[in-house]
C-alpha positions as CSV (number, residue, x, y, z in Angstrom):
1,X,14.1,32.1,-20.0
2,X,16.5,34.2,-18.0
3,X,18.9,32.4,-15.5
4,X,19.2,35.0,-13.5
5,X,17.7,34.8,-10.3
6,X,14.2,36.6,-10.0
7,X,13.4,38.1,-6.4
8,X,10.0,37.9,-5.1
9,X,7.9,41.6,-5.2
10,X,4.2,40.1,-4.5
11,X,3.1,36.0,-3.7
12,X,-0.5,35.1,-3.6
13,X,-0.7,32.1,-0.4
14,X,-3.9,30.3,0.3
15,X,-3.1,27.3,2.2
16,X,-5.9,24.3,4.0
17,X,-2.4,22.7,5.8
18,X,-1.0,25.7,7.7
19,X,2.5,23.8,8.8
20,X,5.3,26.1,7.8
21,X,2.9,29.2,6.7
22,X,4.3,31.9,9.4
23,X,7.7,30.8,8.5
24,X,7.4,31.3,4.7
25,X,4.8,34.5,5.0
26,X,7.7,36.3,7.8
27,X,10.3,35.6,5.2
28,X,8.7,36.8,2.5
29,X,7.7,39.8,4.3
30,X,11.2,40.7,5.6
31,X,12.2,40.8,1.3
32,X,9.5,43.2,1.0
33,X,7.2,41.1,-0.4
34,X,3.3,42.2,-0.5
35,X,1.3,39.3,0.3
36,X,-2.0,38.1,-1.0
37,X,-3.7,35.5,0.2
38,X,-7.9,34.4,1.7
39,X,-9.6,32.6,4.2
40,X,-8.0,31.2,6.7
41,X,-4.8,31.7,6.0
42,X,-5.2,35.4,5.8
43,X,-7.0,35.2,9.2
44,X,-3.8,33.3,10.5
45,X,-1.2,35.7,9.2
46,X,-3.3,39.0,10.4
47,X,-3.4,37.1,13.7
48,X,0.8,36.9,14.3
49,X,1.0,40.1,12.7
50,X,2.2,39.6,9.1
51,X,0.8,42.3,6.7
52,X,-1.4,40.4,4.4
53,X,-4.0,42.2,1.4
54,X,-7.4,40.2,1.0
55,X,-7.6,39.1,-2.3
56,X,-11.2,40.5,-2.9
57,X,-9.4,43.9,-1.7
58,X,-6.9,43.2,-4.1
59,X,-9.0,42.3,-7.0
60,X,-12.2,44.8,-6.2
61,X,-13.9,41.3,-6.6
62,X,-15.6,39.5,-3.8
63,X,-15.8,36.1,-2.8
64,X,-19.1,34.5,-4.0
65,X,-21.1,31.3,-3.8
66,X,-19.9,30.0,-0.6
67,X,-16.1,30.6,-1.3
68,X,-16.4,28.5,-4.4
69,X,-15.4,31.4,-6.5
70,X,-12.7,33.6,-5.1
71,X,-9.3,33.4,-7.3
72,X,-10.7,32.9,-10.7
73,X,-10.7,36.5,-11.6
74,X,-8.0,37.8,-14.3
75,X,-6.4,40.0,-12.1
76,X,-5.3,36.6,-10.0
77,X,-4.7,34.8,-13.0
78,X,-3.7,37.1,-15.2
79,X,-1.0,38.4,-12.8
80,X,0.1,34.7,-12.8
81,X,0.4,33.7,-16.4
82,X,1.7,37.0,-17.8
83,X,5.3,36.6,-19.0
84,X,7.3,39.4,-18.0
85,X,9.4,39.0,-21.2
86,X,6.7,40.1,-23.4
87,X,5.7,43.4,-23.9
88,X,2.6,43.1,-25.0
89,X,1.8,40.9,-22.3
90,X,3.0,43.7,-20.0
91,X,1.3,46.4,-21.8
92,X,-2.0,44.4,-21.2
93,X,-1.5,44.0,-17.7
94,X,-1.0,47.8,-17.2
95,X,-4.0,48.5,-19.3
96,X,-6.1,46.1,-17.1
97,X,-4.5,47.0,-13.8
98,X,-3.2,43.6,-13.4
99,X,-0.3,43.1,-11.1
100,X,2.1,40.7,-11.1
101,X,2.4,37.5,-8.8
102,X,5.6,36.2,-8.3
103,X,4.7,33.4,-6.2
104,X,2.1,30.9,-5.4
105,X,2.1,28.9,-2.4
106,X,-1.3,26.6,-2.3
107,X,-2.1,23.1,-0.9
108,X,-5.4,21.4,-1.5
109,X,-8.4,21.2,-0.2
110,X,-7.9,17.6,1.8
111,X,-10.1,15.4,-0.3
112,X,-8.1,12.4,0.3
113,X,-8.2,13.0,4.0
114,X,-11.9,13.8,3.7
115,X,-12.4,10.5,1.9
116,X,-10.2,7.9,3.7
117,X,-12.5,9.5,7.2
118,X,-15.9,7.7,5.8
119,X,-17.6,11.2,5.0
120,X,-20.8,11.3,3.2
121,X,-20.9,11.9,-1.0
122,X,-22.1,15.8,-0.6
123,X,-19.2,16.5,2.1
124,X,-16.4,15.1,-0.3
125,X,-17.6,17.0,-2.9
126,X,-17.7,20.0,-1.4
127,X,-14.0,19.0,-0.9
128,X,-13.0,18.9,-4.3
129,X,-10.5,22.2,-5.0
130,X,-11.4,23.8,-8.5
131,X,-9.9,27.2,-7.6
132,X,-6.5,25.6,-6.1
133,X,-5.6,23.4,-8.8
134,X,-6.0,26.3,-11.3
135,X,-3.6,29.0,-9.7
136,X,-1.2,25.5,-9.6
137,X,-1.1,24.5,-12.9
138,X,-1.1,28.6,-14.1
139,X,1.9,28.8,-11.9
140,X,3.7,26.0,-12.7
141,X,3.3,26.5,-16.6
142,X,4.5,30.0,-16.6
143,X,7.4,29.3,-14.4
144,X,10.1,31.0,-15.9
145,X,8.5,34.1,-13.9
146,X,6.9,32.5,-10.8
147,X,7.5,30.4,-8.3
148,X,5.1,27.9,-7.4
149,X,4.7,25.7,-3.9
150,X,2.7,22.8,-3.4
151,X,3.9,21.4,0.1
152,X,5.5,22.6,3.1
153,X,8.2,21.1,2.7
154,X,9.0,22.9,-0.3
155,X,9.0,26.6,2.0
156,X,12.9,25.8,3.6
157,X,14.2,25.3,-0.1
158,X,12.3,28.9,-0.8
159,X,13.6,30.4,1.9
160,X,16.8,29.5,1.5
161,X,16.6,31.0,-2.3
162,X,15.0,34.4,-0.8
163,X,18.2,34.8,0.9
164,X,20.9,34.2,-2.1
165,X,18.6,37.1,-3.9
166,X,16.0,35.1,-5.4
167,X,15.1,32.1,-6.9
168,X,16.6,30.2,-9.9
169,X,15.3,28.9,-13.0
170,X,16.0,25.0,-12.0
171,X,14.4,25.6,-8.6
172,X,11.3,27.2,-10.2
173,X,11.5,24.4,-13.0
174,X,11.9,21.4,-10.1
175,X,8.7,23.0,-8.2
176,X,6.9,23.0,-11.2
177,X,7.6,19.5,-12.0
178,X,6.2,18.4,-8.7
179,X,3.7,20.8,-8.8
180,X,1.8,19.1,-12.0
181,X,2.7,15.9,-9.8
182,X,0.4,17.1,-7.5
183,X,-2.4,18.2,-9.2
184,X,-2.1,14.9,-11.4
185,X,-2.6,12.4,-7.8
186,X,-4.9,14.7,-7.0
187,X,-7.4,14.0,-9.9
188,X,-6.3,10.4,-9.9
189,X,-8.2,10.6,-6.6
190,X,-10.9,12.3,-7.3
191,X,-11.7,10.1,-10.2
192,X,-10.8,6.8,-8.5
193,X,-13.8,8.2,-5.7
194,X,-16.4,8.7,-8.8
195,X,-15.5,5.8,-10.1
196,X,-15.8,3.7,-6.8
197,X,-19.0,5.5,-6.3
198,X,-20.3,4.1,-9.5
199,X,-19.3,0.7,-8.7
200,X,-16.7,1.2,-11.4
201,X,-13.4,0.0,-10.4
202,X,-12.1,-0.4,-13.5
203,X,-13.0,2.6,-15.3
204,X,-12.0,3.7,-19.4
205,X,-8.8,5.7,-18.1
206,X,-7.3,4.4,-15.3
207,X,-4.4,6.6,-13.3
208,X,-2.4,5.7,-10.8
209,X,-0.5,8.3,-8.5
210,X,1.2,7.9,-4.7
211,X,3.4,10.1,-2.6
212,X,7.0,9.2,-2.4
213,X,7.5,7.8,1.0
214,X,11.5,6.4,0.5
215,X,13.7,6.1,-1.8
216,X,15.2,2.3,-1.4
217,X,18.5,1.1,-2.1
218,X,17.3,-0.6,-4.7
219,X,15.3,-3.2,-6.0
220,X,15.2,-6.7,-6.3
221,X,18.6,-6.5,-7.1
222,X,21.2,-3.4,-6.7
223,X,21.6,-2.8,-10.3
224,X,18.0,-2.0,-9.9
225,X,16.5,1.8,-8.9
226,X,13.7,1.8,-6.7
227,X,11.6,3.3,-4.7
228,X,8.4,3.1,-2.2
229,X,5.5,5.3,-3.0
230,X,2.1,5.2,-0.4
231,X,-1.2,5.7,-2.0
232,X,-3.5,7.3,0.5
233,X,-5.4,4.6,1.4
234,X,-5.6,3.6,5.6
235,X,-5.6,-0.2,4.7
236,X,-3.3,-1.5,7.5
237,X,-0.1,-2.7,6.5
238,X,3.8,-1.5,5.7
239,X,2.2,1.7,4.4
240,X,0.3,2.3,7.7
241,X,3.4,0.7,9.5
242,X,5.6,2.6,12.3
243,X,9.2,1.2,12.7
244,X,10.3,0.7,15.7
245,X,13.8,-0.5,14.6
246,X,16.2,-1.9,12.6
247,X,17.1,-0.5,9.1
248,X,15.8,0.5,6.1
249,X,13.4,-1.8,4.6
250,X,14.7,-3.1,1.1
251,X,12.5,-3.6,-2.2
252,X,12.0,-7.5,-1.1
253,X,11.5,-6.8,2.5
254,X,8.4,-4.7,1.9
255,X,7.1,-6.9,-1.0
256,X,7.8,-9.6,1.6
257,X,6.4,-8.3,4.4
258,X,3.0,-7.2,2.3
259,X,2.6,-10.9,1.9
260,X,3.0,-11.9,4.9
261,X,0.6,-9.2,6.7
262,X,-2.4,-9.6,4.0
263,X,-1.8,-13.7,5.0
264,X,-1.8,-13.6,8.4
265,X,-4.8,-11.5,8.7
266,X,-7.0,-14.5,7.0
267,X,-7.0,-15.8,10.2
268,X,-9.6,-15.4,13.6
269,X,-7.7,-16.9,16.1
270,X,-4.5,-16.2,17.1
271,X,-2.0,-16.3,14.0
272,X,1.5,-16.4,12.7
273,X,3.1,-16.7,9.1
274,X,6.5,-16.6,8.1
275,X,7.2,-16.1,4.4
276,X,10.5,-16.4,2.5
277,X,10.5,-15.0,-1.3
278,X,6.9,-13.7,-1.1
279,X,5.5,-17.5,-0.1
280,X,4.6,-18.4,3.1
281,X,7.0,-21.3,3.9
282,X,5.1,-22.0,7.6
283,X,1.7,-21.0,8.8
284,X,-0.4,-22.0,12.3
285,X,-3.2,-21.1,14.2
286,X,-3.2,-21.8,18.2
287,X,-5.0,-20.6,21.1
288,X,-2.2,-18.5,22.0
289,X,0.9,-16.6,19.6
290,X,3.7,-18.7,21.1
291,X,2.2,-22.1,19.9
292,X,1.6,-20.7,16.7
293,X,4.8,-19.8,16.4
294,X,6.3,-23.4,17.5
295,X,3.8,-25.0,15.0
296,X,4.4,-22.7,11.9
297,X,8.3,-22.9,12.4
298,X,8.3,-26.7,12.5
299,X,6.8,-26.9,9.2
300,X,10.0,-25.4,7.5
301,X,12.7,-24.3,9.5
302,X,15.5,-24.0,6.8
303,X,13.4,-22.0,5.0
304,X,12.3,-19.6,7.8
305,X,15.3,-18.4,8.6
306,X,16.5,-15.1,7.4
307,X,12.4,-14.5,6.2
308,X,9.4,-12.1,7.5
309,X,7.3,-12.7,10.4
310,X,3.7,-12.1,10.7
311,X,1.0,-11.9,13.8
312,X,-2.4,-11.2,13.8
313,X,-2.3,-10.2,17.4
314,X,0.0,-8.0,19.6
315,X,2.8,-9.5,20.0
316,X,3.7,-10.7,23.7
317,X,7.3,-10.9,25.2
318,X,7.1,-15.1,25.2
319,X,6.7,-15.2,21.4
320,X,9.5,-12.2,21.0
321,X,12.3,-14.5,23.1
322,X,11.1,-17.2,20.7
323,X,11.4,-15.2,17.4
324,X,14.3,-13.9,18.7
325,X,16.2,-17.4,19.0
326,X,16.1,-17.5,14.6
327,X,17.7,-14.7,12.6
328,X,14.7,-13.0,11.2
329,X,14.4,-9.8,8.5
330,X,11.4,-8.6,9.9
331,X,8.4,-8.7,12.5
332,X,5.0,-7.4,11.7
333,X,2.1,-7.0,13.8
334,X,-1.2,-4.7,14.7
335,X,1.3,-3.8,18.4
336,X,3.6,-4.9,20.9
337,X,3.5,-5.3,24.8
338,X,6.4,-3.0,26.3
339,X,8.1,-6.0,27.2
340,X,8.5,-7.5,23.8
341,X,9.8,-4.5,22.3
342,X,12.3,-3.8,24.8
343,X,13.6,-7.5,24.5
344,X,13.5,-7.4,20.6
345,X,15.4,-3.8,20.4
346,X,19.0,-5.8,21.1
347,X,18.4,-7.2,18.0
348,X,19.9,-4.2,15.8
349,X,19.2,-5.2,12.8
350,X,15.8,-6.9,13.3
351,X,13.1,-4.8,11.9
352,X,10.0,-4.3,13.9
353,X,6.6,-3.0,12.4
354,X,3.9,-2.0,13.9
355,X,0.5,-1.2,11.7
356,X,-1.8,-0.4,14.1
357,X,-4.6,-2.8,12.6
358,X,-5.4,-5.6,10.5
359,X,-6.3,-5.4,6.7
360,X,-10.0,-6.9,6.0
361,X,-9.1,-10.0,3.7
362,X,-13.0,-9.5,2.4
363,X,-12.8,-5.8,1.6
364,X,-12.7,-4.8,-2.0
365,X,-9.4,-3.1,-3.3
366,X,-7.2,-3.0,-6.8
367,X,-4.2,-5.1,-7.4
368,X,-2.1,-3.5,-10.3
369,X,1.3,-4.9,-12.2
370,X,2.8,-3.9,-15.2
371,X,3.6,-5.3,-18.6
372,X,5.4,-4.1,-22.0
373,X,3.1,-1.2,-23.4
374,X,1.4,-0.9,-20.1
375,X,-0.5,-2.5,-17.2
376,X,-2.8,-4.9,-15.6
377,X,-5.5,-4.4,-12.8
378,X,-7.7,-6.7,-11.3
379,X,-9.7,-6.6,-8.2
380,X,-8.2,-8.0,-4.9
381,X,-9.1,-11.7,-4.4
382,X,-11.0,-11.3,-1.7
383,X,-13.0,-14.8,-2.3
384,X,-12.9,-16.6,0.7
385,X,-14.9,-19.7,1.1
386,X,-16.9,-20.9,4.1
387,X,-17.8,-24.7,5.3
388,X,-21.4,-24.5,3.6
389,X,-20.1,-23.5,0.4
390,X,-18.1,-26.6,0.2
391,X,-19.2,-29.5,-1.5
392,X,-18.3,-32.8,-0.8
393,X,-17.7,-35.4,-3.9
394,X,-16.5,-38.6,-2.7
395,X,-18.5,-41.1,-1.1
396,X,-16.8,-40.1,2.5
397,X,-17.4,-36.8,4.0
398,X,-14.6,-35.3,6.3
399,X,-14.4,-35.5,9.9
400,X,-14.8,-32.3,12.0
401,X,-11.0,-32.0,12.1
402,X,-10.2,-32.9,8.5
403,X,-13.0,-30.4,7.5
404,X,-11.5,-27.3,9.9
405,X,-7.9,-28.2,8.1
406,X,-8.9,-28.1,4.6
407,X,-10.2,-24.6,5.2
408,X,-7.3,-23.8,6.9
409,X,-4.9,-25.3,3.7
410,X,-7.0,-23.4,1.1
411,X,-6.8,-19.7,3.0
412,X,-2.9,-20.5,2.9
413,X,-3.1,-22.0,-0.7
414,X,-4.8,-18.4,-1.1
415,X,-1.3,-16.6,-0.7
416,X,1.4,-19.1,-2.4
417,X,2.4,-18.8,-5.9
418,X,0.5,-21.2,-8.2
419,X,1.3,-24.2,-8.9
420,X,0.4,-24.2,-5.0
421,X,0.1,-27.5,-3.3
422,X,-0.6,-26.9,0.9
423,X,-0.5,-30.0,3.5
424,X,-2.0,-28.9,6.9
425,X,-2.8,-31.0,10.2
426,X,-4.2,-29.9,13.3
427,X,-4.0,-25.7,12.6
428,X,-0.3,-25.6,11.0
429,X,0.8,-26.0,7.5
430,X,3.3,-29.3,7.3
431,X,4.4,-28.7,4.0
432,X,3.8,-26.4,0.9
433,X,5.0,-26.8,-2.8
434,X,5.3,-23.3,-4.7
435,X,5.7,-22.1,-8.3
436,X,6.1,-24.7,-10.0
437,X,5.0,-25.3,-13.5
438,X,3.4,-29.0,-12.5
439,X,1.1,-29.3,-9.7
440,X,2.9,-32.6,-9.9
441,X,5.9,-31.3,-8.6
442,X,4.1,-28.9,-5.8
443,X,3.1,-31.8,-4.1
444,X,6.0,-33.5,-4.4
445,X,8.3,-30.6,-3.3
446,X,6.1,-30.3,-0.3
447,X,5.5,-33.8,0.1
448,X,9.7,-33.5,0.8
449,X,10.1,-30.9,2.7
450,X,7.7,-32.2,5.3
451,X,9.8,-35.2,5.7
452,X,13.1,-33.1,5.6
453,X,11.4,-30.7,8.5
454,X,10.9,-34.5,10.5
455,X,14.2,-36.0,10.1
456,X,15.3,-32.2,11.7
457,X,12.7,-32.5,14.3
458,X,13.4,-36.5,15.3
459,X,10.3,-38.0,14.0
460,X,10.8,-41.6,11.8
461,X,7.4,-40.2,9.9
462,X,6.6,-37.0,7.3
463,X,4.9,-34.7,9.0
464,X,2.3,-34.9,6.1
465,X,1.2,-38.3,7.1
466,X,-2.5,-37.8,8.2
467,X,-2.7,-34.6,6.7
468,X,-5.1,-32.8,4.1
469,X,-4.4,-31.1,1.5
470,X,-5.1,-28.2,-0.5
471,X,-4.9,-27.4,-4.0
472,X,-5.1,-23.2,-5.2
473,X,-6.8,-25.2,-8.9
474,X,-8.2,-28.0,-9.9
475,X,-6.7,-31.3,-11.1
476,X,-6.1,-31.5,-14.8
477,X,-5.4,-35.6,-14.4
478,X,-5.3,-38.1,-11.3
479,X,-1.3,-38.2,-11.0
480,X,-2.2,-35.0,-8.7
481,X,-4.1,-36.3,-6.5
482,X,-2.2,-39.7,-6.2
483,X,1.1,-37.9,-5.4
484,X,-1.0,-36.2,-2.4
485,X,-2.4,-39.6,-1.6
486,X,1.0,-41.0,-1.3
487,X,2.6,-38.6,1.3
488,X,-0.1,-39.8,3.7
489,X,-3.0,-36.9,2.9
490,X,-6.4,-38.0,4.1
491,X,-8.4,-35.4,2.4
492,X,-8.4,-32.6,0.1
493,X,-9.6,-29.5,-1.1
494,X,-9.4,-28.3,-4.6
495,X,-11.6,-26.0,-6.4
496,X,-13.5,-28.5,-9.3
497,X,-14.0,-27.9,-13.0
498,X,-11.4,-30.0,-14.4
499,X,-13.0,-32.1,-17.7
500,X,-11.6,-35.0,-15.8
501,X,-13.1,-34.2,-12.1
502,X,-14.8,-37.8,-12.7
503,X,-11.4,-39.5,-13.0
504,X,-9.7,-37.7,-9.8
505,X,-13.2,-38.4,-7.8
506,X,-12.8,-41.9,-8.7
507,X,-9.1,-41.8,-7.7
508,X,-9.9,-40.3,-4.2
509,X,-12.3,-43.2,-3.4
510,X,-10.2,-45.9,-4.8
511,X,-7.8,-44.2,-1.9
512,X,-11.0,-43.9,0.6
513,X,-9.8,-40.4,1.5
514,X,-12.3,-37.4,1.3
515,X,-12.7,-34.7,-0.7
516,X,-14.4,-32.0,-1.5
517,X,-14.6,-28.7,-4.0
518,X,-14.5,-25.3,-3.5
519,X,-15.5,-23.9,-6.8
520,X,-13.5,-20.9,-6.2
521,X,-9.9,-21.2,-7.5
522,X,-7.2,-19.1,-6.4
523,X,-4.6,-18.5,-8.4
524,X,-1.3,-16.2,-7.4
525,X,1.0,-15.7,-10.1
């Protein structure tokens, strides 16, 4: 393939997103480039006055079946694919009248868009590109000859070439790159849609594709590249996010601030969760944002500082002064009153994020990691248990508070790394025990952390004394339970199963506290 630069004589444009198309079509037209191109955009460029041939005109070919068939003629794509450094190709061409195309400038029907707006099945379909993705991938394969744009942001680069004298082989070779990029995501979508539509999440070939949206610093730690890639869908969250201020987000910030935002919307009434190393390490619910915020931070305030903040309502300039008073990475929340973004904006490096919604903890969705020699994907754990599924196994029932807390404990238990071990009283979590490889050891972790946060706060007692407790699995022996016991837990919830559920039963009424099972685990490795 020649490296010398190759002008453009003739491009073929036929564009849905018409940002940048009179920019690109004028400076094409000023090299002396003929122009091709259908629809719409041929509609828009006879409208500013940019010469532009119909491609029926040029092929002799008209559009047919609704505009499904319209550039799948050979004098389209053989004027793309023929390679200028063969003479036979050549020789064909001329024999079939075929001229050449030096440049193809398409962008695809919006399926994605068309999906994420909650159209019917007939209407997506109908928004399925066949012609597009052809003149693409015949561009981008025969790219030693022809250049080949898939997004408007592409055109500056072009234009920029069309004024050194044409374009060179690397810039054709980089378009082409992204261009199979593009029509790659684009099928992963379209088969990700059939398969939802057959109730087929997890189909035989599974793709996965996103749109660059940063590049990070790096990862979890610098000697590590990264970068953060959206995938189309509008689930509220740091994808959906506009930041208001502060810096770049890192690698951990986002994966932190993910957890924190999927927690925090579990919750009806007025939430707030802060998490530290993707656990939440204080959690509250309160009739108002500000006395969430007091009881979440009590339950760990070493911990919270320097970690992500989560609301599940707009947040109001009384719980921004309070935030404000600990260093925190991040705030995240549906919006923000005026007020409480003009007092959080003398915080420089504070990051503020705003998603514009909640995500629905109940809606279904992928969750995707990878391993050596490939990946895992699972559905979402989008369980969530209710007080009529619970059954209670000990001869006492809960009270009406202890009942409202254990539900409480096991939607926080839901988002803590497993072994996860959650004390909660009165609406706030008072200690939680993380990752560790004994559930043991969870509740004894949390079991001291609660007194640690009451020796800060003045109080002669743990704060898990007359607490309940929640437990993300069941029980493999008593010793469990018995640790709980002993911080001063009056009831827990655990999901059942164990082979020695009699044992721990018998336990919790030798201890007269109550308890009952969920039979719904919820493990979070």
């Amino acid at each position: 393939m020649s490296q010398t630069p190759l002008p453009i004589r003739r491009a073929l444009i036929s564009v849905s997103d018409k940002t940048g198309l009179l920019d690109l079509a004028r400076a094409l037209s000023a090299q002396g480039a003929e122009i091709l191109s259908t629809g719409g955009s041929a509609k828009a460029l006879r409208d500013a006055g940019v010469p532009v041939t119909e491609v029926s005109d040029h092929t002799g070919f008209p559009e047919i079946l609704d505009g499904r068939v319209k550039t799948l003629v050979p004098q389209i794509h053989g004027g793309i694919l023929g390679r200028r450094d063969l003479p036979a190709h050549l020789a064909q061409m001329e024999e079939h009248g075929i001229a050449p195309i030096d440049l193809v400038a398409v962008n695809l029907y919006p399926f994605e868009k068309t999906v994420a707006s909650g159209a019917d099945a007939e209407t997506c379909i109908e928004n399925i590109d066949i012609g597009g993705p052809a003149l693409i991938r015949a561009a981008a394969k025969n790219h030693g000859h022809v250049v080949v744009l898939t997004d408007p942001a592409q055109y500056e680069g072009l234009i920029d070439a069309l004024g050194d004298g044409g374009t060179s082989l690397d810039f054709r070779r980089s378009l082409a790159g992204a261009a199979y990029a593009r029509t790659a995501a684009y099928d992963a979508a379209i088969a990700a849609w059939f398969a939802q539509q057959a109730g087929q999440p997890l189909a035989d070939r599974f793709i996965l594709a996103g749109q660059k949206a940063e590049s990070l610093r790096y990862g979890e730690n610098p000697h590590q590249q990264a970068a953060f890639y959206r995938d189309g869908s509008t689930r509220p969250g740091v994808a959906t996010a506009v930041q208001l201020q502060g810096k770049s987000l890192s690698y951990n910030n986002i994966n932190d601030t993910d957890a924190a935002f999927e927690a925090v919307a579990e919750f009806d009434s007025p939430a707030v969760v802060i998490v530290k190393h993707a656990n939440p390490c204080g959690v509250a619910v309160a009739p108002t944002l500000s006395a969430a915020w007091d009881q979440a931070l009590k339950c760990d305030p070493v911990s919270a500082f320097g970690g992500i903040v989560a609301l599940n309502r707009m947040l109001d300039a009384e719980t921004a002064e309070k935030i404000s008073t600990l260093f925190t990475e991040v705030i995240v929340a549906p919006d923000a009153e005026e007020a409480a973004r003009e007092l959080l904006a003398r915080k420089k490096n504070l990051r503020l994020l705003l998603t514009g919604g909640l995500p629905d903890p109940a809606a279904a969705g992928l969750v995707v990691r990878s391993v050596a020699g490939g990946f895992l994907a699972q559905t979402r754990d989008n369980g969530r248990i209710t007080r009529e599924s619970l059954r209670v196994v000990t001869k006492r029932a809960p009270s009406g508070q202890e009942m409202d807390d254990l539900l409480f404990a096991f939607r926080v238990a839901k988002h803590v790394k497993s072994n996860a071990i959650v004390y909660a009283k009165n609406g706030a979590t008072v200690g939680v025990g993380a990752g560790q490889m004994s559930r043991v050891d969870s509740a004894r972790i949390a079991a001291s952390k609660s007194g640690e946060a009451a020796r800060a706060a003045g109080l002669d007692t743990p704060l898990t004394q007359g607490s309940v407790a929640a437990s993300d699995a069941f029980f493999p022996f008593a010793d469990g339970l018995e640790t709980i016991v002993a911080a001063g837990a009056t009831a827990v919830i655990q999901p059942g199963g164990s082979i020695r559920d009699d044992e721990v039963i018998a336990a919790a009424d030798a201890a007269g506290i109550a308890m009952v099972f969920t039979g719904m685990r919820h493990f979070r490795h």
